[in-house]
N, C-alpha and C positions, 0 to 999 in steps of 0.2 A: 693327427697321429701322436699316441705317447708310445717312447721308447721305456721300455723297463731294463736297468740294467743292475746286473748281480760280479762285483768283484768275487770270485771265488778261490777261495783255498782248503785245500783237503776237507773237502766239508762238502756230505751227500744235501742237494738243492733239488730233485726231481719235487719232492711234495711240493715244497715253494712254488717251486715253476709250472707247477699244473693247478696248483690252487689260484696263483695271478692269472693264467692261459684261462682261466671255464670264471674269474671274475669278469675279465675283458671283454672275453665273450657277452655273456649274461648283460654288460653294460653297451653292448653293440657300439664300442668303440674301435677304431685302426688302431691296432698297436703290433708290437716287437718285443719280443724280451731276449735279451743276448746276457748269455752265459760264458764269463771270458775267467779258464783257471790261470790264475798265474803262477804257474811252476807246481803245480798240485802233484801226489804221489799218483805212479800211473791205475791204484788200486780205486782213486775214488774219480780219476780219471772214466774210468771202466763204471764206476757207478751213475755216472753222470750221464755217460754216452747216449740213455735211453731218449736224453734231453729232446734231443733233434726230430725226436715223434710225434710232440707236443707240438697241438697247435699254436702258431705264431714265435714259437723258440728256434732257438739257434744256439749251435754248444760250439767255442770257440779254445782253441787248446795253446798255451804258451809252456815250452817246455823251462821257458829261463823264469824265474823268479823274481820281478819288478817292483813290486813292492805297493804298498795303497795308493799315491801317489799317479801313477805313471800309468797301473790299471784304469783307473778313476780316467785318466783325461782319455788315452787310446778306447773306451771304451763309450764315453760322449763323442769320438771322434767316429766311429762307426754310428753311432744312434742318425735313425732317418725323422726323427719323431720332431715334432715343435717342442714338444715338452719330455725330459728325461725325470726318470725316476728312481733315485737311486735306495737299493737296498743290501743291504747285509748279507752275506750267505748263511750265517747261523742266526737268521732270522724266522718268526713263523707269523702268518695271519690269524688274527685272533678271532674275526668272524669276516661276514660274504659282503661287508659294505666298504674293504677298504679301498676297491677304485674309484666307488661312485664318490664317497668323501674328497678322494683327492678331484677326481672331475668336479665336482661342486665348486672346488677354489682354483678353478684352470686359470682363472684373469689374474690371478698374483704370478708376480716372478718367482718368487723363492718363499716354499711351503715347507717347514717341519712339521713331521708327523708324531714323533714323540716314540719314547720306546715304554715298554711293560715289563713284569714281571710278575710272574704267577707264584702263591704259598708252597705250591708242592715241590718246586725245583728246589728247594731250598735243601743243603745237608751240610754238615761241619767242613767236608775238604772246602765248599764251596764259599765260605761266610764272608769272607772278606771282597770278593766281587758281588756278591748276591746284597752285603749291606750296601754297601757303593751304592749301586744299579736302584735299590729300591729307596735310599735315602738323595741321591743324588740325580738319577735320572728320571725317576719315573714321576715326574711331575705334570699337573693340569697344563693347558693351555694356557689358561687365563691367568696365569703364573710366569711361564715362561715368554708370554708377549710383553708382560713388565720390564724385561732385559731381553731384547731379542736376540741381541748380538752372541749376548755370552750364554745364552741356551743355548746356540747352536750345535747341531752335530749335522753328521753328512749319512749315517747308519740307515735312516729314510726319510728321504727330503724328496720332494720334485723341486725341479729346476726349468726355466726358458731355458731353449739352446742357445737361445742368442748371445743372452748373459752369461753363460758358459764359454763361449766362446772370447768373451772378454776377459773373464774373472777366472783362472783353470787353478787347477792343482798343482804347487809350487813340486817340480819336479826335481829338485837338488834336495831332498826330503826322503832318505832312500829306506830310512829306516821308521819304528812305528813312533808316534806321538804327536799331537797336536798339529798336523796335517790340517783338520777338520778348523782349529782354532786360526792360523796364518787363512785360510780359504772364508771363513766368516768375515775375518777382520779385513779383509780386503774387498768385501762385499760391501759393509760399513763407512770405509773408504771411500767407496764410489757411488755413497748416496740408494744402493740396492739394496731395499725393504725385504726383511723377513717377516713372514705371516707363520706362525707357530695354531695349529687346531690338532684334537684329541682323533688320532688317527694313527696310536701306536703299535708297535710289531714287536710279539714276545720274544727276547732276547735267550734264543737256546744255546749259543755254544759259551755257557759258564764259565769262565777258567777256574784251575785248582786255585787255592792262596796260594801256595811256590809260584805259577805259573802269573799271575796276575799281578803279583809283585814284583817281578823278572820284568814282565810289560812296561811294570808302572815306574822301572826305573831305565829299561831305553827310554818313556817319553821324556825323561830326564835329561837324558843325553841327547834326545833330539831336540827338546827345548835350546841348551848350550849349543847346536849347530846352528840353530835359526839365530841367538843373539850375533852368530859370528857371520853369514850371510853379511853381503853387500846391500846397501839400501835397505834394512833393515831397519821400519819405521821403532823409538823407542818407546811409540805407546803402543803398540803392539804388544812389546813387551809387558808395558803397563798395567795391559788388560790379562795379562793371567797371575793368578794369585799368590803363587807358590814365587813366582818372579820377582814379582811387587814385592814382598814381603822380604826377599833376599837383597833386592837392590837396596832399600831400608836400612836394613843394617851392615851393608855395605856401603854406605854411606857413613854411619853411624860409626865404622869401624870396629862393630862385636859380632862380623858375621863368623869369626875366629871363634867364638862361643858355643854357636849350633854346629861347626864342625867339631870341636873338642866333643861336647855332648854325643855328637852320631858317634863318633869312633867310640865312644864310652859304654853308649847305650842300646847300638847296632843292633847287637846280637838280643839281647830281651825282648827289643821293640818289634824284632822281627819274629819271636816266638812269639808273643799276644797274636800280631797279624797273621801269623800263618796257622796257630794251635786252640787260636780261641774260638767258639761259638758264637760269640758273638762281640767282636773286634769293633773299638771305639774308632769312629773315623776320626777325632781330635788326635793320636793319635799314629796315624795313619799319615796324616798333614804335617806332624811331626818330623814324622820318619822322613817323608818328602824331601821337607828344606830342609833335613840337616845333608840326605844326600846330596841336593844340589849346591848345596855350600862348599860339600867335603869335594864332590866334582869338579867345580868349578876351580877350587883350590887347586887342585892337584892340574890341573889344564895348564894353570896361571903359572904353576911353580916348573912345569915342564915347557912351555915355551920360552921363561927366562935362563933356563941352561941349554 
């Protein structure tokens, strides 16, 4: 039996959920797909609701807001299935083979499937996620099994439950960022192979550039929680770039530099990213560690008073 499961937030899922229901079918496989809102508005609440009509679905309703994290593991915690499947709610299928693909590689523990993106989605509020997504994410297979670790994402992956039940989703993580990177690295840890194959899911809920940049500086701030976590391996740290780069010159003693610089350069760097057509991700990586630097300062200088 595969369990399909959908963390959802304000974000209408019946197509999804009926397009996986009539592929599972079609593949005469057992499966489940459980639809758990975590704290969704009760309007898409009421859109969803039809969920429970669809065969093999089940629509489960959380009125408090837990965060990817805490969805993620409560919702492997109900899955009946040997193998779980996790997907995105502003996800879409891009054609009728993406069960059997992933049944084809049932014998691995842990499958990424890869995400997409299509030319049309593309428009100016969107540029700065849509270049991301298509420069960063949407890569071959045969690409991201070169580095399997640091390809990972969780957006669509199957998993053993077993392995899940070992390896979960660090729960003191309440907010969005690099969830997917701590849950990889701790996979890597424990000697559990990622198999990466071309079985990606078009990525529709876009964000604006405000909105995307807003994201991309909580993962900032939740980067800076995980360094401060307990047992809190330092190559962990190691393996993400923006880190690496900041511990460097914190060492170095010029991470003073890329702070002075953000506070200088903030405001420009954030109209290219948020007004340009098409926004340089050099750039972008910029902007990043000068925030994390400017963050981290300002942490440092508030715990020493």
């Amino acid at each position: 039996m595969i369990s399909i499961c959908i963390p959802t937030y304000n974000y209408n899922v019946e197509k999804l959920v009926s397009d996986l229901s009539q592929q599972c079918s079609n593949a005469n496989v057992d499966f489940e797909i459980i639809v758990l809102e975590d704290g969704s508005d009760e309007k898409f609440v009421a859109l969803n609701k039809s969920i429970d009509n669809i065969f093999g679905a089940k629509h489960i309703v959380s009125k408090e807001n837990f965060g990817r994290s805490i969805t993620r593991n409560r919702l492997a915690d109900m899955a009946k299935g040997e193998k779980i499947i996790f997907i995105d709610c502003d996800s879409a299928i891009p054609d009728n083979l993406y069960i059997k693909r992933y049944l084809d590689n049932i014998d691995h523990d842990v499958v990424c499937g890869g995400t997409t993106y299509n030319e049309t989605q593309y428009s100016p509020e969107i540029s700065l996620r849509y270049t991301f997504g298509t420069k960063v994410e949407k890569t071959p297979a045969a690409i991201r099994n070169q580095a399997p670790y640091s390809a990972f994402t969780t957006n669509n992956m199957m998993i053993s439950k077993k392995i899940f039940e070992k390896i979960r989703f660090c729960e003191a993580l309440k907010k969005y960022g690099h969830e997917d990177s701590l849950f990889g690295f701790d996979l890597q840890q424990n000697g559990i192979k990622i198999h990466h194959i071309d079985n990606p899911v078009i990525h529709l809920g876009i964000e604006s550039n405000e909105i995307f940049l807003a994201k991309t500086k909580a993962g900032i701030e939740n980067l800076i929680t995980i360094s401060h976590l307990e047992n809190i391996s330092p190559k962990f740290l190691d393996s993400i770039r923006v880190y690496r780069t900041y511990n460097k010159l914190k060492k170095l003693k010029i991470a003073w530099i890329s702070n002075l610089n953000f506070r200088i350069f903030k405001h420009i760097l954030k109209k290219h990213l948020t007004k340009s057509k098409h926004p340089k991700l050099l750039l972008f990586n910029i902007y990043k560690l000068g925030y994390l630097c400017n963050k981290a300062k300002a942490i440092e200088k508030s715990n020493k008073n």
